[in-house]
C-alpha positions in Angstrom: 23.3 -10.8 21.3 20.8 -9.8 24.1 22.3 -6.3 24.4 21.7 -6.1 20.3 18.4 -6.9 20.5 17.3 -4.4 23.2 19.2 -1.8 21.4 16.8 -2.2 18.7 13.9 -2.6 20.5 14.7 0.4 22.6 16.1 2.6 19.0 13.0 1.6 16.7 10.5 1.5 19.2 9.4 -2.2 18.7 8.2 -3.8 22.1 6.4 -2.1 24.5 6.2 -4.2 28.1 3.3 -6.3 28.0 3.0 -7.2 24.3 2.2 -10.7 22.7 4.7 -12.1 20.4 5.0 -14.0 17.7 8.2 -15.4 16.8 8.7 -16.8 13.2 10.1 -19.9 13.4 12.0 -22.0 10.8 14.3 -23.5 13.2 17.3 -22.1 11.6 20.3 -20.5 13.6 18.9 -17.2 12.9 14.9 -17.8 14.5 16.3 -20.0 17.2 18.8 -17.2 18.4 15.8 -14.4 18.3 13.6 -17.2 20.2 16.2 -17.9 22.7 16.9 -14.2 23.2 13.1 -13.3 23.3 12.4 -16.3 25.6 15.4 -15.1 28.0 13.9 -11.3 28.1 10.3 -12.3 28.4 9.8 -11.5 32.6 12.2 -8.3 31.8 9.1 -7.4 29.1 6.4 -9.1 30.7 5.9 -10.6 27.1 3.8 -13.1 25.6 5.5 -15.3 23.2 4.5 -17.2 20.4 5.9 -19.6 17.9 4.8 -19.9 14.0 6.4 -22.6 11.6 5.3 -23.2 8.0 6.3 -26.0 6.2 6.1 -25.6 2.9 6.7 -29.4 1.5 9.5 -28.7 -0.7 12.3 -30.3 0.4 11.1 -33.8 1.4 12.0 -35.4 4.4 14.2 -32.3 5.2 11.1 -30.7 5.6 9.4 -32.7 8.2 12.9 -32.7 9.9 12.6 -29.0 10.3 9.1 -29.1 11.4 9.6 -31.8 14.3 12.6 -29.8 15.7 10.5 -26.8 15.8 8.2 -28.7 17.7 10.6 -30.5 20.3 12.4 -26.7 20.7 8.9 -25.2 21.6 7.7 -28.6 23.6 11.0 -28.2 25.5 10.3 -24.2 26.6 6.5 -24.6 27.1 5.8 -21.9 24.3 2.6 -22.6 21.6 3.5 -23.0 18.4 1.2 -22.5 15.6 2.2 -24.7 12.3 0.6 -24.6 8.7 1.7 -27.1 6.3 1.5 -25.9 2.1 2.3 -27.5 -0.9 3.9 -24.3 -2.1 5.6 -25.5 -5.8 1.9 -26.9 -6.1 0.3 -23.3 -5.5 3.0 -21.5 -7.2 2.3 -23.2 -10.7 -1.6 -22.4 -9.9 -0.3 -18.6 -9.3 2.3 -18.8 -12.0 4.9 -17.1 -9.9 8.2 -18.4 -8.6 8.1 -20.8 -5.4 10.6 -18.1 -3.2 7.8 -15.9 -3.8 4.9 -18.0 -3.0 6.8 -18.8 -0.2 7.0 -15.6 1.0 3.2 -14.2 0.1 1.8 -18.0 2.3 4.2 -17.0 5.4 3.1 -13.8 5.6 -0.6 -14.4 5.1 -0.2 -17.1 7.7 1.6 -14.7 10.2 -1.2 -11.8 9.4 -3.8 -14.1 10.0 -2.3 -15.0 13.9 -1.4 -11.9 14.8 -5.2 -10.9 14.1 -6.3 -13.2 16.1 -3.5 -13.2 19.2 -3.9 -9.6 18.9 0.3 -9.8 18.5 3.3 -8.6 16.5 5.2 -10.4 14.2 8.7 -10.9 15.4 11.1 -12.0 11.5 14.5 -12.9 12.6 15.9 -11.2 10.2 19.6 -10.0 10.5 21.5 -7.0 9.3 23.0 -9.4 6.8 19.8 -10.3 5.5 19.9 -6.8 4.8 22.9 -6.3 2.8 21.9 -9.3 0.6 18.5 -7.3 0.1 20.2 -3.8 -0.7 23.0 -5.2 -2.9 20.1 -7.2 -5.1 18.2 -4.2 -5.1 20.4 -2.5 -6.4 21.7 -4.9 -9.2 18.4 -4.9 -10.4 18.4 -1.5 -10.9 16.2 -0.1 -7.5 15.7 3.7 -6.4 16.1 4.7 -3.2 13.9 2.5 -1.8 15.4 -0.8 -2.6 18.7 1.1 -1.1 16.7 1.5 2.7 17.5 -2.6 3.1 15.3 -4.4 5.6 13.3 -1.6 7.9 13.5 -2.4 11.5 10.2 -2.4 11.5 6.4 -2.1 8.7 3.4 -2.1 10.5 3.3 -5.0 13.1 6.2 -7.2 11.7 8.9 -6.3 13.9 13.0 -7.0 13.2 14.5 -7.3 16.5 17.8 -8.7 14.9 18.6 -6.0 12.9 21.5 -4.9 14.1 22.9 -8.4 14.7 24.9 -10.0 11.6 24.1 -13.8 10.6 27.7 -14.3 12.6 26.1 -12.9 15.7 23.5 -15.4 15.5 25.3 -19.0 14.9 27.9 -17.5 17.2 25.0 -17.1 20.6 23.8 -20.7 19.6 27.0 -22.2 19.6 28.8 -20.7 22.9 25.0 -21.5 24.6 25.0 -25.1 23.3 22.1 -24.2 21.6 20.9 -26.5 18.9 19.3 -25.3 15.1 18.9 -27.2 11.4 20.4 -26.1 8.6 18.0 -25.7 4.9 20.2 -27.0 2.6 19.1 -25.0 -0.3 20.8 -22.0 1.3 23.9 -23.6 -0.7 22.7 -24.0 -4.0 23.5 -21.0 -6.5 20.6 -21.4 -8.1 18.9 -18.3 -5.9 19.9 -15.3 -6.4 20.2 -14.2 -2.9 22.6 -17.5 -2.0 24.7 -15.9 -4.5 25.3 -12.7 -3.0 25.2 -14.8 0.6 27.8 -17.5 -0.8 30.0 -14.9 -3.3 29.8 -11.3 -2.8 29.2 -10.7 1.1 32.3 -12.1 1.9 34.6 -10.6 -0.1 32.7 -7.3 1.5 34.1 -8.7 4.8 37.5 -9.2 3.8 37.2 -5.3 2.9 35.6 -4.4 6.0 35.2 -6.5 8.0 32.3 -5.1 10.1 30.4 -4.5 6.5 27.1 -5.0 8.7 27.4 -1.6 10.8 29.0 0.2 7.6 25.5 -1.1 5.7 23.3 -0.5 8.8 24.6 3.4 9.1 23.8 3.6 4.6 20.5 2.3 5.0 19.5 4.9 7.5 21.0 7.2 5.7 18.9 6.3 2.5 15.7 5.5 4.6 16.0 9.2 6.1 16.5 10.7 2.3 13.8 8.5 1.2 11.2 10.0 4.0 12.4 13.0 3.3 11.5 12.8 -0.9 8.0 11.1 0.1 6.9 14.2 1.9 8.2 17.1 -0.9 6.3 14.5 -3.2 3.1 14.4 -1.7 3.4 18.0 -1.5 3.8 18.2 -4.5 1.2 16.3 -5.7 -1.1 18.4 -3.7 -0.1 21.6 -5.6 -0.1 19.7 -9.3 -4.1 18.3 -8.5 -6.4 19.8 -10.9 -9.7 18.8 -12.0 -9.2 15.2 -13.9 -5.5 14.9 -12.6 -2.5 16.9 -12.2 -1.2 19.9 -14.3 1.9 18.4 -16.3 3.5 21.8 -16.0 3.7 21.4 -12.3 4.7 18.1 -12.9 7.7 19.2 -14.8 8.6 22.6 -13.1 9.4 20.2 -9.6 13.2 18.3 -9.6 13.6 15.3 -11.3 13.6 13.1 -7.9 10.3 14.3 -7.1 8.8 14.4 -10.0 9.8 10.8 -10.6 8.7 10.0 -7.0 5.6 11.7 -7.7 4.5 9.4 -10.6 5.4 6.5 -8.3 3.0 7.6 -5.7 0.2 8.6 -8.3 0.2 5.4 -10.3 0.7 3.3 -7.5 -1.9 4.4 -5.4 -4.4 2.6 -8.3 -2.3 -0.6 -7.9 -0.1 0.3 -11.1 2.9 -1.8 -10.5 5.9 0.4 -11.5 9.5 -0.2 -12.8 12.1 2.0 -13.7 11.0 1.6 -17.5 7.6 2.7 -16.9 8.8 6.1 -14.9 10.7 7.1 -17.4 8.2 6.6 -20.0 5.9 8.5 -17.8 7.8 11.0 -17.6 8.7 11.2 -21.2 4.6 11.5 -21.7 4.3 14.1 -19.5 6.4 16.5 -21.2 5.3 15.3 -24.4 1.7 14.0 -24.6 0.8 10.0 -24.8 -0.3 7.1 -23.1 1.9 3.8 -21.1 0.0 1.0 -19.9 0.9 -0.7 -17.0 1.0 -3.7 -14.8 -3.0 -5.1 -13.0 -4.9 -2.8 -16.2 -3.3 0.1 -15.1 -2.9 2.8 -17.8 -1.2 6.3 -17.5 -2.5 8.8 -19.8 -1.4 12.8 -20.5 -4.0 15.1 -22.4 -4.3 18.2 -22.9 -1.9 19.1 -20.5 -3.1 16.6 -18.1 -1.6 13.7 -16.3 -4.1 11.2 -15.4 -3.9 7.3 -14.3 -7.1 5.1 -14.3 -8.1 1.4 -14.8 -9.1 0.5 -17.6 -12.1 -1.7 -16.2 -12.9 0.6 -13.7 -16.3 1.8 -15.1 -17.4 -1.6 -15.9 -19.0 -1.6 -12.7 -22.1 -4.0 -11.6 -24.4 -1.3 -11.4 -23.3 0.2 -14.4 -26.9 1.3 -16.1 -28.5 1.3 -12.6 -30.9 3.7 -11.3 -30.8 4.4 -7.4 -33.3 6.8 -5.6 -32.4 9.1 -3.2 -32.0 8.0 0.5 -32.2 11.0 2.9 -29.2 10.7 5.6 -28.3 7.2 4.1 -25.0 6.1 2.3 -25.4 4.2 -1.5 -22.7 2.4 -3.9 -23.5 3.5 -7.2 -20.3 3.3 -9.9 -18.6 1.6 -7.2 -18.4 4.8 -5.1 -19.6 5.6 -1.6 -22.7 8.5 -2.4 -23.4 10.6 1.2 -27.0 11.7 0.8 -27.5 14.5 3.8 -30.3 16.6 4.5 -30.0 20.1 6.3 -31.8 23.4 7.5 -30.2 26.7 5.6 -29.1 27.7 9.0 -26.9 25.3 9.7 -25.3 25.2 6.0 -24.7 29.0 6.7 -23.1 27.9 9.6 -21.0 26.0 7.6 -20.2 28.2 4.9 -19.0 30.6 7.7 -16.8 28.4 9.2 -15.1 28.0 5.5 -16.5 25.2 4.3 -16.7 25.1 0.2 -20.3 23.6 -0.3 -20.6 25.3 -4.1 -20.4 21.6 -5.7 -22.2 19.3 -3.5 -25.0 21.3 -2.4 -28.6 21.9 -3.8 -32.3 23.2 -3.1 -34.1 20.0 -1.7 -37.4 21.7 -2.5 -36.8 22.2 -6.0 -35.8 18.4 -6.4 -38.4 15.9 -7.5 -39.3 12.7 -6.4 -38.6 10.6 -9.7 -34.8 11.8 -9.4 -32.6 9.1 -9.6 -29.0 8.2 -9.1 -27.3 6.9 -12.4 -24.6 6.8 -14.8 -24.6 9.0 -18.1 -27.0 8.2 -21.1 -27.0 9.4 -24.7 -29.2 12.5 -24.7 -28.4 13.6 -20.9 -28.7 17.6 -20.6 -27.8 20.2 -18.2 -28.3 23.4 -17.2 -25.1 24.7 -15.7 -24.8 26.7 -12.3 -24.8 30.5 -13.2 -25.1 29.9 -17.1 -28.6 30.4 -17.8 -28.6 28.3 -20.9 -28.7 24.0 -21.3 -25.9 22.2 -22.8 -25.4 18.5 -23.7 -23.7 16.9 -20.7 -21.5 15.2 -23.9 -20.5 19.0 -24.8 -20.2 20.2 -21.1 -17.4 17.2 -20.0 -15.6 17.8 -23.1 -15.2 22.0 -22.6 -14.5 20.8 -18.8 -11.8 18.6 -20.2 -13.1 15.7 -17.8 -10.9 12.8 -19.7 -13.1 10.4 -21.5 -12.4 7.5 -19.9 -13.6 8.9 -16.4 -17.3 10.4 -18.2 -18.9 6.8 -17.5 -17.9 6.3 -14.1 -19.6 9.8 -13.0 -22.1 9.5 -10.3 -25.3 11.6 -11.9 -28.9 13.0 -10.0 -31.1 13.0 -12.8 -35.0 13.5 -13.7 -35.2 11.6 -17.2 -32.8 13.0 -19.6 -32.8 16.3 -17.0 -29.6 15.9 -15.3 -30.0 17.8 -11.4 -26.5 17.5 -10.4 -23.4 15.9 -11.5 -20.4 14.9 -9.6 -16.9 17.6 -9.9 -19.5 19.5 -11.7 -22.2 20.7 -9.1 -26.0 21.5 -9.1 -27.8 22.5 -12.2 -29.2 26.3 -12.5 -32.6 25.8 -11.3 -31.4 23.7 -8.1 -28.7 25.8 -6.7 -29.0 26.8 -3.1 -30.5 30.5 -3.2 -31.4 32.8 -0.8 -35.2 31.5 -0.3 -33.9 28.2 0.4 -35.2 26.3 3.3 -33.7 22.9 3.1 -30.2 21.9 1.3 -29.1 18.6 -0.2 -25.7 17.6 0.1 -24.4 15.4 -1.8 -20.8 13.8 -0.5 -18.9 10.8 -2.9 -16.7 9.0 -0.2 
């Protein structure tokens, strides 16, 4: 067992000597055996360990059992042990989600919150059998790639240093080293779909194979390293499809299907869009064809005109919607719920700029030629604008629609106006009479963050 565990601490890179752990802690064979383990390599590390129990009040006095052997065990080897009791089937009606999910979201919170403060990693003791049941769920349900990777060894400062031990591995160390644990009992009851898998399918996979675990381990790395390798061609890929309101659906549909689909994943999601199979093909079905989908948190995905866009659909009902902000000289402002960079330089040093290759043409303007009644502000009916190099005014109405800015981003465009005189516009630069020029002194720069 010890020999498994630094295998995967040395392989994934998850300890370093002199890190704090914390160990979560149920008090099953699993935690105890990666407690135990930990506890025996902690001089070898020159670690800092930790102990973290939730109970979450749903299985009566079985509960409290768990809790006071979790105690005793961390009593008996002088470890601290932080413990947070939750009503969870309480809170998961309040949430309306299931109680193995509220679970899960209360632990994890709980665990986030310590580590913050111990300045620690999260040690799960999860088990490369854990990982099977994971992948074949996933995969029942219908998962990509992802759901294929299993359990990673590691995401962001939750570690896994049992994943290459099997749930065997585990009961097997407590029992030859006399080493207590407490079973849940709901880990027998069908009722879950993961005790399924655990009670029904996994074993018949051993009879098969019967070292499944490593045969599993070797697939998800397999699909973890195909999966890395599809995130980067999409974000690639996205990069070449960006165009001014979204992404070109021609370049959408000229990449392969995987990344394409991938793609639309990353796009939506990056908005909070929750995606499921459905909704990617739907997606995709719009982008070749035109329409809208709506998605999951008022997400919606929209193709027009040859242009794939995603956006909320409250986004631009934002507090300061109808605000007016004046300009702040080398200060940041939230206007539209954006980050505006208000910057202030000599035409020297913007030449300097421009010679090193930076592309000022839509951010910068002639201070000078700027009044003081300008303001910061959202668009209004009547808003004008005199375009950079077009020597003629247009309706800002007119100008967004020829630009093809979708019309559900127009409200949520951070303006620098005089009255119904619009100055400069954001993805649509200075107006004609404010544009940097060659007897300008001072330049504006205007930077949404």
């Amino acid at each position: 067992m010890e020999s498994k565990i630094l295998k995967a601490i040395e392989e994934y890179s998850l300890l370093e000597n002199g890190e704090r752990v914390i160990v979560a802690l149920s008090g099953g064979a699993d935690s105890v055996a990666l407690f135990h383990v930990l506890l025996a390599l902690k001089d070898k590390l020159s670690l800092t360990i930790y102990a973290c129990h939730i109970n979450h009040l749903l299985r009566g006095k079985e509960s409290f059992r768990d809790e006071r052997f979790v105690r005793e065990l961390c009593e008996k080897n002088g470890t601290e042990l932080f413990v947070r009791r939750c009503d969870i089937k309480k809170l998961a009606a309040e949430k309306q989600i299931g109680c193995e999910e509220c679970g899960r979201q209360v632990r994890y919170e709980y665990l986030e919150e310590l580590s913050k403060s111990l300045d620690a990693k999260i040690a799960t003791a999860h088990t490369a059998t854990d990982s099977i049941e994971t992948i074949i769920m996933n995969i029942t349900r219908g998962s990509s790639i992802k759901g294929a990777r299993g359990i990673p060894p590691k995401r962001g400062n939750i570690i896994r240093p049992l994943i290459l031990a099997s749930r065997y591995d585990t009961e097997n160390y407590c029992e030859r080293n006399g080493i207590p644990y407490v079973d849940d009992s709901t880990n027998a009851e069908r009722i879950y779909t993961r005790n399924k898998i655990r009670l029904d399918v996994v074993p018949v996979l051993r009879e098969i194979n019967p070292s499944v675990e490593q045969s599993f381990s070797r697939f998800s790395k397999y699909m973890y390293e195909l999966d890395e390798f599809i995130d980067k061609m999409s974000y690639e890929a996205i990069t070449s499809a960006a165009v001014l309101g979204g992404y070109s659906c021609k370049k959408l549909l000229s990449m392969p299907e995987p990344i394409m689909s991938r793609a639309v994943e990353i796009i939506c999601g990056s908005i909070g869009g929750g995606l499921e199979s459905v909704h990617i093909e739907l997606i995709e079905k719009a982008i070749e064809k035109g329409g809208s989908v709506s998605l999951k948190n008022g997400v919606e995905a929209v193709v027009k005109q040859g242009i794939f866009r995603v956006y909320r659909r409250d986004r631009i009902e934002t507090d300061d919607k109808g605000l007016e902000t004046p300009i702040k000289i080398n200060e940041t402002i939230t206007m539209l719920g954006k980050i505006v960079s208000v910057k202030l330089m000599y035409i020297d040093a913007f030449n300097e700029r421009l010679k090193n290759g930076d592309d000022m043409s839509e951010i910068s303007l002639d201070y000078d030629k700027i009044l003081s009644t300008s303001v910061f502000r959202s668009r209004r009916a009547g808003d004008f604008i005199a375009p950079r190099g077009r020597k003629l005014t247009k309706p800002l109405r007119k100008l967004m629609s020829e630009m093809k800015i979708p019309a559900e981003r127009r409200d949520s465009i951070v303006l620098l106006a005089d009255g119904s005189n619009i100055i400069w516009a954001e993805g649509i630069g200075a107006a004609d009479a404010c544009c940097v020029s060659p007897s300008t002194e001072r330049v504006l720069t205007i930077n949404i963050l």
